[in-house]
N, C-alpha and C positions, 0 to 999 in steps of 0.2 A: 504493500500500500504506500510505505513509505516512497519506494523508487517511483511509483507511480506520481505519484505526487510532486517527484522533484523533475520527472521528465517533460511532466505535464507543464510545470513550470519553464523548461528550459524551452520547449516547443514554444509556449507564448512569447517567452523574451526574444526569441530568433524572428516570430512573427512580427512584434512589435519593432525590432531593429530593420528588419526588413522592411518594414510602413515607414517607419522614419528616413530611412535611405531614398526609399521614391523621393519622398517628400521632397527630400535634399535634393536630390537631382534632379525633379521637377522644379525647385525652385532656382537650379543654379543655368536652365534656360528660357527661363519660361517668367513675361510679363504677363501680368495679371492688371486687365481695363478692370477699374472699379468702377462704379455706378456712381453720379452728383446728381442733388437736384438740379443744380444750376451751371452752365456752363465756365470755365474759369475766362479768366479775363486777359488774352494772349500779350496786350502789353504790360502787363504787370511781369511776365517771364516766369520764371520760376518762384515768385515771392507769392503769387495766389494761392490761398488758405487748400482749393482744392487739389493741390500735389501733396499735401500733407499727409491725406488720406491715402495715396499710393503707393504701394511698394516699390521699390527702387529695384530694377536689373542692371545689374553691375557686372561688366565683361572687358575682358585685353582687348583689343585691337593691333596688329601684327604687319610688318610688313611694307608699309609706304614710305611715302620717301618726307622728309625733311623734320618727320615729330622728332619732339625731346631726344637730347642725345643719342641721335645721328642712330639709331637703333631700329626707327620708323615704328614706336608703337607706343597705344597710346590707350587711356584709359576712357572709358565709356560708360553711362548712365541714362538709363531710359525710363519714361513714367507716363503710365497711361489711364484717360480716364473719358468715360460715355456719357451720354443722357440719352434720349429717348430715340435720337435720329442721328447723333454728332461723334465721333472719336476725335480725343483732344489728347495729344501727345508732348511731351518734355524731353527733352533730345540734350546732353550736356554730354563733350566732351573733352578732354586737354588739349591744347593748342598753345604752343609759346608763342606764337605771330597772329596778328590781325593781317591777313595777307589778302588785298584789292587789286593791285598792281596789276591789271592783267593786261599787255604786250601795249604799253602804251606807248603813244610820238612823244618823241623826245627833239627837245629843240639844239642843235646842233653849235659849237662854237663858230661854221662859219655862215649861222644862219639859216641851213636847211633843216629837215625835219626827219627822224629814223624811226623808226618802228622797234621796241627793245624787242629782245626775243633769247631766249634761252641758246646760249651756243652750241650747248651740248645737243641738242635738240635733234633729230635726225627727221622728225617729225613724226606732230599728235604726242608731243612726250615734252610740255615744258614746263621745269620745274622752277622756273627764278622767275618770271615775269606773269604769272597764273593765281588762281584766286581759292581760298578755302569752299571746301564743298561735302555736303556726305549723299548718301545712297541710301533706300529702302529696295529690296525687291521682297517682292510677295508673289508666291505662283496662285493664277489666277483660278479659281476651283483646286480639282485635283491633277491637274494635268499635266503639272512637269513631274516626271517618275524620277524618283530617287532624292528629287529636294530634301524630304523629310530625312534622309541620311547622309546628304552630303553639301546641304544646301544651297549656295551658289555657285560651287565647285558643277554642282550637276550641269550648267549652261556655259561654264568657262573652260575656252580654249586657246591656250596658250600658243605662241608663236604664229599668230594671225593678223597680220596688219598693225599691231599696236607690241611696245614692247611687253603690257600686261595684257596679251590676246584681245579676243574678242568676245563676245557675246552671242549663244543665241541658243534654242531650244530643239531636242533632238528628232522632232516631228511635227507633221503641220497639224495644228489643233493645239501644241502645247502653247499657253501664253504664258508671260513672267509681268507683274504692275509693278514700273520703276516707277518710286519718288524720289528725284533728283536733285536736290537744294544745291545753290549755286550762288555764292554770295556776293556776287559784282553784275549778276546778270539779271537773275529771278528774284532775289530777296528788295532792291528796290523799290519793287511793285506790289511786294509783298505775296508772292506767289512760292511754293516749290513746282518745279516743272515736271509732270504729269505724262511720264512716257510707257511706254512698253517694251516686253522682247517675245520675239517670234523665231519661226524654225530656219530663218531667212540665213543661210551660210554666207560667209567669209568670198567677197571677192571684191582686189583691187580696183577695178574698175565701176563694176554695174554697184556692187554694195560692201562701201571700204567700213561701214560700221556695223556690218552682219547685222545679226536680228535687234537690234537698238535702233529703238523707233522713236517716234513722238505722235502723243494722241493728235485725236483733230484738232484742229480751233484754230491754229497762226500756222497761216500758211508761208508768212513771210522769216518765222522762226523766231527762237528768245532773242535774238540780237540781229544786227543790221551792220555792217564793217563799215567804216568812214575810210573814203580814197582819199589816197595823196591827189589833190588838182593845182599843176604848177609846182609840187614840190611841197604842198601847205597841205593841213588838213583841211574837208572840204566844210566842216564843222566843226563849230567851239558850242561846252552850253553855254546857257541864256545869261549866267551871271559872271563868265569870263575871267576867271581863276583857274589859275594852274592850278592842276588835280594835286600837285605835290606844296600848294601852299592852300592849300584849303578847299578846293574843288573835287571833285570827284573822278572817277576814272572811269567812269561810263556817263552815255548822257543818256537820261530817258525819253523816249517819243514825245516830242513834241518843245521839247526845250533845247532843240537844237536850233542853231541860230548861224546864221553867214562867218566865216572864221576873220577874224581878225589879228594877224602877225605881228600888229603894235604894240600886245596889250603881254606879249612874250620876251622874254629873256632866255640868252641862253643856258641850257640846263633843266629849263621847265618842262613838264611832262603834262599833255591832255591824252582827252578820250580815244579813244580808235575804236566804237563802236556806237551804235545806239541802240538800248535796251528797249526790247518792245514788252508789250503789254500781254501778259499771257490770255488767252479766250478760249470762251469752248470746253470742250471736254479736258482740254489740256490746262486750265484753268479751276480744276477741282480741287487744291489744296491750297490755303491760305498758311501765313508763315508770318510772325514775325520773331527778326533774331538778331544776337547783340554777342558779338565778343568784348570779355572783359576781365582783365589780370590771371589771362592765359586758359579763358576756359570758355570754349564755344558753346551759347545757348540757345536754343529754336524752342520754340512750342508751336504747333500747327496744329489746325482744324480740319477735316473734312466727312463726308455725310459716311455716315456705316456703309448704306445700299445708294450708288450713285447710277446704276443703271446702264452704265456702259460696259460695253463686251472686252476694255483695255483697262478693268479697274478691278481689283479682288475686292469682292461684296463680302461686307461681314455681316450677313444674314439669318447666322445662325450662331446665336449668343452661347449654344452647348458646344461649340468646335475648338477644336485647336488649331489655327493659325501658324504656320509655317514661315519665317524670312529670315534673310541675310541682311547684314547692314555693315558700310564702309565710309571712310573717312577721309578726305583726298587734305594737304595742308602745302597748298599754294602749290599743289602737282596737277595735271592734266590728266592722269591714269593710272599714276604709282599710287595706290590706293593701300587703307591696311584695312587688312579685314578679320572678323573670328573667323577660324577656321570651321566651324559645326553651324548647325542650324541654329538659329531660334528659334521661338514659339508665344504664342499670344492665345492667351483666354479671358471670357469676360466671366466677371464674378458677379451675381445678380445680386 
């Protein structure tokens, strides 16, 4: 009776360590949306009462080029939280540089105008003159196989037009829903850029970004290039400041204005592009975001069920949720990433 009694006991505790281990290891990938009555208030950042409520997923980031000591990896924190039609996200991670600077004219000592650009660059790869950005992918349904074990490993292929491959899905039918935060381009307007990936292969000519898409809506794309005309950019903004004395490095639609060479010294740096206005389906995530004393913050909004066949629907509040997420620090593609999947569930 005795032995009975103590095996009885040692089966429970093996049970109960074994309940506590899921736990543990459901909690060490797995965000958990909590439920508000009220939606949080995106420029408040992270100081609204309703991330209090949230549990924190906390993960490495590995891999990309220029984070903290030259190692390229970086620490990461995500916090999620719903209402009735809304998922409202907290996005924080380390960053030593506020990095804007992306490939601006520089005004030359004998007057003409250069275009900075990373030297090493061979291209689609610059890491000195590019802007801070991160990555969501979610597979759209069930449809890319094997995410849930390898998660954006499942879609990436190395040695394809980029020095960190390309993108794209191993069938037609499978979809991937990129949110693509870009913070010299999209975050202006106060948007994250709302793209997809398809089974669309790798090829230099007809498709140099494989299955990396962009939903509908701007057909003229998040940015617009400013040409050299005469040797000058063919646009300054509206308030005609050097981006590097207080001006910006993009201009937005519509505050661009006739360029003026007078208003420049040599050494100054303006825009080389003009940020467009995101629309459309590609226009379903709002963003606003702030770096500050080294530590990048976003909170973004978008609807649970948006309706589009380029957007993973969280439609079903008992699921688990599948993604990857990366970190780009003033790189174009040397990104760091976890290496395993994520996961997201909502707690009612």
């Amino acid at each position: 009776m005795k032995q009975s009694m103590i095996s009885a006991n040692t089966a429970f505790a093996l049970v109960t360590m074994a309940f506590v281990g899921c736990q543990s290891a459901l909690a060490a990938d797995t965000l958990v949306a909590v439920k508000v009555a009220s939606a949080p208030n995106l420029g408040s950042l992270d100081k609204d009462p309703a991330w209090a409520k949230a549990k924190p997923l906390k993960f490495e980031l590995t891999g990309g080029a220029n984070f903290a000591g030259g190692q390229g990896a970086t620490n990461a924190t995500l916090k999620a939280v719903y209402t009735k039609d809304m998922l409202y996200m907290l996005v924080q991670y380390n960053d030593p540089t506020d990095s804007r600077r992306r490939g601006p004219f520089q005004k030359q000592a004998d007057g003409t105008w250069k275009k900075l650009a990373d030297p090493e660059n061979k291209g689609g790869d610059d890491n000195v003159y590019y802007e801070d950005k991160w990555a969501f992918i979610w597979p759209i349904g069930d449809s890319i196989k094997g995410f849930d074990k390898k998660g954006c490993a499942a879609m990436c292929h190395e040695g394809q037009g980029k020095p960190y491959g390309n993108k794209y899905t191993a069938a037609e039918g499978q979809l991937g829903d990129i949110w693509h935060m870009k913070g010299s381009r999209t975050v202006p307007w106060g948007f994250v850029d709302d793209q997809y990936v398809d089974h669309t292969r790798y090829d230099a000519k007809e498709s140099p970004n494989a299955g990396r898409k962009s939903d509908p809506g701007n057909p003229e794309g998040d940015y617009t290039p400013i040409k050299l005309v005469d040797g000058k950019p063919e646009f300054m903004g509206r308030d005609g400041k050097a981006a590097n004395e207080g001006g910006t490095y993009y201009i937005k639609r519509g505050d661009e204005v006739a360029f003026d060479d007078s208003r420049f010294k040599a050494g100054d740096e303006v825009a080389s592009y003009i940020a467009n206005e995101l629309k459309g389906d590609r226009a379903d995530i709002r963003i606003v975001h702030k770096w500050s004393d080294g530590v990048q913050t976003s909170v973004i909004s978008r609807k649970l069920v948006t309706g589009s066949k380029f957007d993973v629907q969280f439609d079903k509040l008992n699921k688990r949720y599948a993604f990857g997420f990366a970190a780009f620090d003033n790189a174009q593609v040397r990104h760091a990433t976890v290496d395993d999947p994520l996961f997201m569930t909502f707690k009612k």
